[in-house]
C-alpha positions as CSV (number, residue, x, y, z in Angstrom):
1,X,-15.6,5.0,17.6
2,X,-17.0,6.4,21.1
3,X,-14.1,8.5,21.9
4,X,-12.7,9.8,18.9
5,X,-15.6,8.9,16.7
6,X,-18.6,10.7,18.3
7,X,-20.6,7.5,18.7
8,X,-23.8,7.4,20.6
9,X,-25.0,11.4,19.9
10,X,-26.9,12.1,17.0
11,X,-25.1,13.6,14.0
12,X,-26.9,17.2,14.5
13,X,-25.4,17.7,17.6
14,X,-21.7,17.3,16.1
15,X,-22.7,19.1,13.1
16,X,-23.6,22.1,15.6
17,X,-20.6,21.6,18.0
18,X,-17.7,20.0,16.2
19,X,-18.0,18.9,12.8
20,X,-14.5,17.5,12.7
21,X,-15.7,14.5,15.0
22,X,-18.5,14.0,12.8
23,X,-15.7,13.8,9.8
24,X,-13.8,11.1,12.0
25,X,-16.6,9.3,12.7
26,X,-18.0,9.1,8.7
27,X,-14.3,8.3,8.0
28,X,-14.3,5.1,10.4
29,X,-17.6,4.4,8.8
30,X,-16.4,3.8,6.0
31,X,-13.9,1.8,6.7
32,X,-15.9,-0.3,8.6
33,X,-18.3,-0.9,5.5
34,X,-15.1,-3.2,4.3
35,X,-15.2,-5.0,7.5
36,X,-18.8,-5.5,7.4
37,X,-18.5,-7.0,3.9
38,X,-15.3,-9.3,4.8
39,X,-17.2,-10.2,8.4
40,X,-20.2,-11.3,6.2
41,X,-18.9,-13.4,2.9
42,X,-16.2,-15.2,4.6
43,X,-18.1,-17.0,7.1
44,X,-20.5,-17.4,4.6
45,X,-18.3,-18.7,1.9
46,X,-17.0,-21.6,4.7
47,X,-20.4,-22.6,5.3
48,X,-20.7,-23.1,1.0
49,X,-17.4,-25.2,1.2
50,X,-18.2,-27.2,4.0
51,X,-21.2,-27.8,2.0
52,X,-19.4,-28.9,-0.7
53,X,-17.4,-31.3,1.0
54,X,-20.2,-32.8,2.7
55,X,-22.8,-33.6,0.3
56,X,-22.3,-35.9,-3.1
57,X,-25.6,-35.0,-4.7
58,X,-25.1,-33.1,-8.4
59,X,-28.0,-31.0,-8.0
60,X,-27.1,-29.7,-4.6
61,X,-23.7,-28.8,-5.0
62,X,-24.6,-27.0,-8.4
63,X,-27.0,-25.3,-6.4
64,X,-23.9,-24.8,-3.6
65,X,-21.8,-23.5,-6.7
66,X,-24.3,-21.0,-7.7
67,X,-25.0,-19.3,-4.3
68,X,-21.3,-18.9,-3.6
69,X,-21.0,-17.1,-7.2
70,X,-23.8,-15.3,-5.7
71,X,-22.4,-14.3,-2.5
72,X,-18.7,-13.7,-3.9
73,X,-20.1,-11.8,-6.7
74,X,-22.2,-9.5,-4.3
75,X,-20.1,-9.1,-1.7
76,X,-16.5,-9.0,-2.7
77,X,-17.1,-7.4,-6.5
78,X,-20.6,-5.6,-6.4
79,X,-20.3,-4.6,-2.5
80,X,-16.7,-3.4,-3.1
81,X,-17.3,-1.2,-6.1
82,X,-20.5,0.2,-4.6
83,X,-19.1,1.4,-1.7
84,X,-16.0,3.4,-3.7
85,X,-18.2,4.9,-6.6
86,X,-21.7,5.6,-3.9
87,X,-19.9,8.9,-3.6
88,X,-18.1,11.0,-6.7
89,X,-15.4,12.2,-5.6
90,X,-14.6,9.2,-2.8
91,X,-14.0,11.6,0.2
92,X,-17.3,13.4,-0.7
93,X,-18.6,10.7,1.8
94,X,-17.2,12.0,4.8
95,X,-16.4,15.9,3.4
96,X,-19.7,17.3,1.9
97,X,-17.7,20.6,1.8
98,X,-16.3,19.2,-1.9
99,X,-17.6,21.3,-4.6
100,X,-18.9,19.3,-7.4
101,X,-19.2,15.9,-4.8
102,X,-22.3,14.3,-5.5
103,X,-23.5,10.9,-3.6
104,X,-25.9,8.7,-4.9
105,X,-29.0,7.7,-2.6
106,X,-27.2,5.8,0.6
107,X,-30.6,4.6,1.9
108,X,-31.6,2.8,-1.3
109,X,-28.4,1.5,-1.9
110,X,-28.5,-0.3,2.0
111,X,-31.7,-1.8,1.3
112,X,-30.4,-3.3,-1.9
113,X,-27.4,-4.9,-0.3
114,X,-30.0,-6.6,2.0
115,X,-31.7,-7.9,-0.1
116,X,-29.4,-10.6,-1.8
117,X,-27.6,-10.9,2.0
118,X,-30.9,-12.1,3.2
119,X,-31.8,-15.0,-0.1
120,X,-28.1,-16.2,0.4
121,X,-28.7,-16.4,4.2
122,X,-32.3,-18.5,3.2
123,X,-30.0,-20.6,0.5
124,X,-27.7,-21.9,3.0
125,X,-30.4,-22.5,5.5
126,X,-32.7,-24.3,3.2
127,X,-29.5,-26.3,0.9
128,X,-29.0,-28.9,3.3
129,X,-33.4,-29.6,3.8
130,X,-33.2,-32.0,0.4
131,X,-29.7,-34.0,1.0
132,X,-31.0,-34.6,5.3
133,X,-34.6,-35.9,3.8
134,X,-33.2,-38.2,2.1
135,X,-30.8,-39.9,4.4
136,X,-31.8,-43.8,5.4
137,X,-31.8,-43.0,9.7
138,X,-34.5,-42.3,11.5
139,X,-36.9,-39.7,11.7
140,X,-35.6,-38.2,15.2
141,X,-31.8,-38.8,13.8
142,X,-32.7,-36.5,10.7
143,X,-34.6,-34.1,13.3
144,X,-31.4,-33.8,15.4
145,X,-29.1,-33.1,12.3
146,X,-31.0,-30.9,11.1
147,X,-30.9,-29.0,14.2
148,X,-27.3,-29.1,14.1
149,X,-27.3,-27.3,11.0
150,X,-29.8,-25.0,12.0
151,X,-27.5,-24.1,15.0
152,X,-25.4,-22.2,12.1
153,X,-28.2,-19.9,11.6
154,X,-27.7,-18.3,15.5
């Protein structure tokens, strides 16, 4: 994305000076977008099933069930669709030169992708708290595991 992309100079300055590496560079965007979304549900998703497969309690893995419908449902449907109708006609995202191409607001659509990415990111971290509490080990055992999963969160 440096080289042929225009990365690291703001978007005026290409605008001004060569607008077809500003196209390049909206065009890897893009693309990228897709590679955001696969980078952030799939590790996700593993975390859910290892969940799964760990714990035995019926209200935790309903709860398990429901944040991956969550997270698959955002990300894969909602995140996937959103990011081929933002823009009317699709290349009207990188080529603002398309009569009639209309986006709708980027700004407030990234903060709403956030959102949800952010309560998923809480419901993993806080799904295991109830099934650890309750295990018969000690207190500095349970500490230590819960650590463990906590490590997941880096």
């Amino acid at each position: 994305m440096v080289r042929i992309g225009g990365l690291g100079r703001h978007m005026a300055y290409w605008y001004k000076h060569d607008p077809a590496t500003l196209t390049t560079y909206l065009k890897i965007q893009t693309a990228c977008e897709f590679v955001y979304m696969v980078g952030i549900t799939f590790p996700k998703i593993s975390i859910l099933l290892l969940y799964l497969s760990i714990f035995v309690s019926r209200p935790t893995r309903i709860v398990t069930w429901i944040v991956l419908g969550i997270v698959v449902n955002h990300w894969i449907v909602t995140g996937v669709i959103a990011t081929f109708t933002i823009c009317q006609p699709f290349a009207y995202k990188w080529d603002k030169t398309i009569p009639g191409g209309r986006c709708t607001n980027l700004m407030a659509a990234y903060k709403y992708v956030s959102i949800p990415n952010i309560a998923t990111d809480l419901a993993i971290l806080v799904l295991p708290a109830s099934s650890l509490l309750k295990l018969q080990t000690s207190k500095a055992r349970k500490v230590g595991i819960f650590i463990t999963f906590l490590t997941g969160s880096l």
